[in-house]
TIMARPA-593542 format. One line per 4 residues: number of its first residue (from 0); for each residue z, y, x of N, C-alpha, C. Coordinates in steps of 0.02 Angstrom, whole numbers, plus 50000, padded with zeros to 5 digits. Layout:
NUM) Z/Y/X/Z/Y/X/Z/Y/X; ... $
This chain:
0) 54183/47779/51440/54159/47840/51464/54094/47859/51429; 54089/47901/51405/54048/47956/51367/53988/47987/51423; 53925/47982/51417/53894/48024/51448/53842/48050/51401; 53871/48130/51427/53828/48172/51403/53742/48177/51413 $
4) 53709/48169/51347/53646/48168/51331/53637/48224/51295; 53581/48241/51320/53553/48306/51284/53480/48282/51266; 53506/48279/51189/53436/48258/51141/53379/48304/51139; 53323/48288/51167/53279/48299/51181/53208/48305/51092 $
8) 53186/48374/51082/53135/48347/51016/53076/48323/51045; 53058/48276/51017/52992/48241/51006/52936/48292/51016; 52894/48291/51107/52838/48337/51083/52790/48315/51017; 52740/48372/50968/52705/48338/50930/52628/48362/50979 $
12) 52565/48333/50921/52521/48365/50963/52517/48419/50938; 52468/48478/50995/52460/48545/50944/52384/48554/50925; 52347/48507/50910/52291/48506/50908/52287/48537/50836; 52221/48597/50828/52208/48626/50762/52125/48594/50747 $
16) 52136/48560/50678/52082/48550/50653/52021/48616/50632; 51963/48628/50682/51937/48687/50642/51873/48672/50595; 51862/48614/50575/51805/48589/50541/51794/48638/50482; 51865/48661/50447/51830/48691/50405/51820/48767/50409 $
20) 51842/48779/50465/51819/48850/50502/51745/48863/50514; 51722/48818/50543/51663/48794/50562/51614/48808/50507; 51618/48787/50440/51590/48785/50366/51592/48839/50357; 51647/48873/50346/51648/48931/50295/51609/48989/50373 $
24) 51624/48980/50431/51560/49049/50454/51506/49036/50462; 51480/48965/50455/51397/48949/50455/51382/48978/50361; 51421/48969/50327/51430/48968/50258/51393/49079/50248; 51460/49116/50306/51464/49167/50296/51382/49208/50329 $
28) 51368/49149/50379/51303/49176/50433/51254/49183/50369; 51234/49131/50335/51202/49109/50288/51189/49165/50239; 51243/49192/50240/51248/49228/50174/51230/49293/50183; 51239/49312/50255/51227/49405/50302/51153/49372/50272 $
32) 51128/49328/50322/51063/49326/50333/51045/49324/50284; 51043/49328/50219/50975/49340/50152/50991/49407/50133; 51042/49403/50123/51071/49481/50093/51035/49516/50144; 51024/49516/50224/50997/49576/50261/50941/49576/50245 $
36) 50908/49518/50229/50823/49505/50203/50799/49546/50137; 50841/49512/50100/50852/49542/50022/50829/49614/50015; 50895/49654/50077/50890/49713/50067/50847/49772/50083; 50804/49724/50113/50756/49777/50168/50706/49802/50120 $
40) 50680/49863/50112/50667/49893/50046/50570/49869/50053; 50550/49860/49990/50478/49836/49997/50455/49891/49967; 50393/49927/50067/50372/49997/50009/50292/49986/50032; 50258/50033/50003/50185/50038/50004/50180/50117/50042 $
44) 50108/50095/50087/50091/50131/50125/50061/50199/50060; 50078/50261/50077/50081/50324/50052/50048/50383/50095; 49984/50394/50099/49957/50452/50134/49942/50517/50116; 49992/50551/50110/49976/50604/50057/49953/50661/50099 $
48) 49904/50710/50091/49898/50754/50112/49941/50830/50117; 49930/50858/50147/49984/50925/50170/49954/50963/50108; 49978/51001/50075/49971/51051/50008/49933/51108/50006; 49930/51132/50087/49895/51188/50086/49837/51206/50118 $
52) 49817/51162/50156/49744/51137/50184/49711/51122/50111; 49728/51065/50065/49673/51050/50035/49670/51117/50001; 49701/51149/49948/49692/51199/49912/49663/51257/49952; 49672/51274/50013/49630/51332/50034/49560/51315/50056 $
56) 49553/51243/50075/49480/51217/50067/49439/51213/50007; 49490/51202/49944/49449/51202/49888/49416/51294/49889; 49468/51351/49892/49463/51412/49872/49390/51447/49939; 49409/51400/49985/49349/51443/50045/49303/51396/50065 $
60) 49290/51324/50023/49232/51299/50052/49174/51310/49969; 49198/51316/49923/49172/51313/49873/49136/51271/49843; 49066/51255/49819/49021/51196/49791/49041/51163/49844; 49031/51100/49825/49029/51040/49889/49086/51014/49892 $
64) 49145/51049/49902/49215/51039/49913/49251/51017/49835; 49235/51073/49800/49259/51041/49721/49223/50994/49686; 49169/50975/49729/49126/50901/49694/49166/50845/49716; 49213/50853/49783/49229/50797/49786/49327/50790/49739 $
68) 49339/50821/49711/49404/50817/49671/49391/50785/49614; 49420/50739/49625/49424/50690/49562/49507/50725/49525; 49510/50737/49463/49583/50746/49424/49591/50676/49395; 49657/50631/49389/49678/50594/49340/49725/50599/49317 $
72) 49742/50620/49235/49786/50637/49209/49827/50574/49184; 49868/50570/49198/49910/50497/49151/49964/50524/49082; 49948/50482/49034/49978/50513/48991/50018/50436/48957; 50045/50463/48905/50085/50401/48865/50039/50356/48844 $
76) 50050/50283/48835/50002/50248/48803/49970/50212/48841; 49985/50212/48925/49944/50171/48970/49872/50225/48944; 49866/50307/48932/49792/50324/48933/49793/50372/48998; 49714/50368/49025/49691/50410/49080/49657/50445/49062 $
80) 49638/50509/49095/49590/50572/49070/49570/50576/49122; 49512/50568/49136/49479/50604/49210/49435/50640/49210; 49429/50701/49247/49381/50743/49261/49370/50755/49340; 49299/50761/49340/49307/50796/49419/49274/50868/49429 $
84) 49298/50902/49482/49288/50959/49485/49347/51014/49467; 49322/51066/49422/49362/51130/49409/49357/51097/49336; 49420/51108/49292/49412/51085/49220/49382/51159/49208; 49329/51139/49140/49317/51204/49121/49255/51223/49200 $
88) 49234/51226/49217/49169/51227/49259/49135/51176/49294; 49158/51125/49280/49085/51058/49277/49037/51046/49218; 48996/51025/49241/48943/51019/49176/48977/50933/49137; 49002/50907/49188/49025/50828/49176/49082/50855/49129 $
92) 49102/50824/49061/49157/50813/49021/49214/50774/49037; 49259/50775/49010/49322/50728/49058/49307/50661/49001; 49338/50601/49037/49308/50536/49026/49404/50507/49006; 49407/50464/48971/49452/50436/48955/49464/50367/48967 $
96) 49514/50340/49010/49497/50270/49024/49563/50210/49007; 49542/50152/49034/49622/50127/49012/49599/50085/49089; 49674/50053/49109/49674/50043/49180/49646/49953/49183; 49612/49929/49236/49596/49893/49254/49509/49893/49277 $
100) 49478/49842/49294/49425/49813/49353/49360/49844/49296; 49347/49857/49232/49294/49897/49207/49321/49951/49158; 49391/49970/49196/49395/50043/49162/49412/50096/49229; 49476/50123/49243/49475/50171/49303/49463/50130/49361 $
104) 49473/50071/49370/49427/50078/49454/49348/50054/49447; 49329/50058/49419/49250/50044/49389/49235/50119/49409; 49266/50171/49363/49250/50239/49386/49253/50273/49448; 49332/50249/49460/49337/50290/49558/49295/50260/49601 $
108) 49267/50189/49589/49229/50154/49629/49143/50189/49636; 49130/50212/49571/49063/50238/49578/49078/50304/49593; 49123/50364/49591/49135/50408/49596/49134/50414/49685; 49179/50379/49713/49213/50369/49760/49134/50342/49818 $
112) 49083/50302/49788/49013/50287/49833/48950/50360/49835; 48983/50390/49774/48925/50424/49761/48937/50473/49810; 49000/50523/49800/49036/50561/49856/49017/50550/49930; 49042/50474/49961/49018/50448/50030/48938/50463/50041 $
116) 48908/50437/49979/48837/50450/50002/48825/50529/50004; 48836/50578/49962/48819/50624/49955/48841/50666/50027; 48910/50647/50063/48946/50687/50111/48911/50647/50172; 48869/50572/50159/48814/50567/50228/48784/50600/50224 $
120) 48734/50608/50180/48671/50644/50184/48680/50736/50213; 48728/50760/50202/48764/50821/50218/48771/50807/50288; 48780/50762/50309/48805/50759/50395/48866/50744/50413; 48914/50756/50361/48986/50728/50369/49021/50672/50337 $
124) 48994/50617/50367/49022/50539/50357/49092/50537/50336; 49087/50480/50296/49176/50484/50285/49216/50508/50267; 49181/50554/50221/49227/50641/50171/49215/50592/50102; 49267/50566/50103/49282/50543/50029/49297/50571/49959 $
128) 49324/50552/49914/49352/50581/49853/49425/50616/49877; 49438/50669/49838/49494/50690/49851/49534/50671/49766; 49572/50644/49759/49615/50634/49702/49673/50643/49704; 49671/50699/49641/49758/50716/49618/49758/50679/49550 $
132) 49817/50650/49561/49865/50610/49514/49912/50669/49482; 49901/50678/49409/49957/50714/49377/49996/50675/49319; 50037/50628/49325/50081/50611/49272/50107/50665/49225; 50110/50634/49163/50168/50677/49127/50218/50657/49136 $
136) 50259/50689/49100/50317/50667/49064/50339/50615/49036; 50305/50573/48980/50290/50531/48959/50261/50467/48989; 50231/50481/49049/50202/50427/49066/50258/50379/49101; 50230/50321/49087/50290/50258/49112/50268/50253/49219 $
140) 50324/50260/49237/50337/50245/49281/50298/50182/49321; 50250/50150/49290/50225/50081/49308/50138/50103/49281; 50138/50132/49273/50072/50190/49260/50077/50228/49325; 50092/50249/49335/50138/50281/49426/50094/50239/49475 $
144) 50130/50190/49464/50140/50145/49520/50053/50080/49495; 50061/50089/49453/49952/50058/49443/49913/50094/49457; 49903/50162/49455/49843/50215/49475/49866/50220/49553; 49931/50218/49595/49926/50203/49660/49892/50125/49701 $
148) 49896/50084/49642/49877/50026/49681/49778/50024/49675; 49750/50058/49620/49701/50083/49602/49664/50126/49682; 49705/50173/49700/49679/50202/49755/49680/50150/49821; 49722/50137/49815/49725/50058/49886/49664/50017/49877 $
152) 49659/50000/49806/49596/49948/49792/49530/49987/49831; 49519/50046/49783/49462/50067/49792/49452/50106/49869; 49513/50109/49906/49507/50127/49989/49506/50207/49962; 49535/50255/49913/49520/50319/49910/49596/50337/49968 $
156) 49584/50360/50031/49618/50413/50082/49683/50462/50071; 49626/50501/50046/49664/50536/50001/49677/50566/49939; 49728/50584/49926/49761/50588/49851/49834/50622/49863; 49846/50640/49800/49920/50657/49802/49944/50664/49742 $
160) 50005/50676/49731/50044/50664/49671/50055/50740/49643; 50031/50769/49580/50074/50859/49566/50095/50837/49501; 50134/50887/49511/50194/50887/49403/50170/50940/49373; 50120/50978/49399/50106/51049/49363/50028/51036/49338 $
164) 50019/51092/49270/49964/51079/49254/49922/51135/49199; 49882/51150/49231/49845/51201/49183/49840/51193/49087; 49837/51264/49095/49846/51260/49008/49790/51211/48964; 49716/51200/49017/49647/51174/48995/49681/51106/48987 $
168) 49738/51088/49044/49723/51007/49058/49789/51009/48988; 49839/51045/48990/49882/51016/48923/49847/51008/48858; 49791/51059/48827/49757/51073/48772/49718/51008/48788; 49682/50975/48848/49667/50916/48838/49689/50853/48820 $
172) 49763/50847/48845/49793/50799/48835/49833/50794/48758; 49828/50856/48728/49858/50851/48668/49795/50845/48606; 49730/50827/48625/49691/50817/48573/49681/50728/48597; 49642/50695/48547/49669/50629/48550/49591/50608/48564 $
């Protein structure tokens, strides 16, 4: 006599190895985390003034106000041109410099004390240099970015960046 058996499969286990699961998202954490670091953009503090305050202060405060405008022209060559004032109505000539600790910040530095003292003695503390930055065309991008670190050094407030430029300041920049 025959008895019916019904063959039964072998449970297996169902256990899943995740070790190397484990690797590759500590692997993947690893990898967000610099890239988010990486990416976070490294900028420098930028205080530029509003456009039309300073210029109607230059036009309605007159002497006093255009003593404190420093111009720096940047041109090709790592060269600087500075004048302060109105080009063409200071008695001071524009000065030519090359960048570092006894060329333009040697200058903004004495420029920049003389101003403070001059705007104590006036009664109004703390009226610094006003400096416009005019790049050319020509000028390298890292010339840009040295006459900004120039104003950080020397603590000048304010400043601002223009692309435009009188016919006095091109006829200056094109004699050598």
């Amino acid at each position: 006599m025959e008895i019916n058996r019904k063959i039964r499969s072998k449970k297996l286990s169902t256990r899943v190895d995740l070790t190397a699961m484990v690797s590759v998202s500590f692997l993947l954490i690893i990898f967000f985390m610099l890239v988010g670091e990486l990416s976070k953009p490294k900028i420098m503090d930028l205080s530029l003034p509003e456009k039309d305050p300073i210029w109607d202060g230059v036009i309605s405060c007159g002497a006093g106000m255009d003593d404190r405008i420093i111009t720096v022209l940047l041109d090709k060559n790592n060269r600087i041109v500075t004048y302060s004032g109105i080009l063409g109505y200071s008695d001071v000539a524009p000065k030519e410099f090359k960048y570092g600790i006894n060329g333009i910040r040697k200058e903004l530095i004495t420029k920049q004390t003389e101003i403070l003292n001059y705007s104590a003695e006036m009664g109004m503390p703390d009226r610094g240099a006003i400096v416009i930055i005019k790049p050319t065309k020509n000028c390298s991008f890292k010339n840009l970015v040295d006459i900004l670190d120039e104003m950080a050094i020397v603590k000048i407030r304010t400043y601002t960046i223009v692309d435009s430029y009188t016919p006095e300041e091109t006829k200056l920049l094109a004699m050598k």
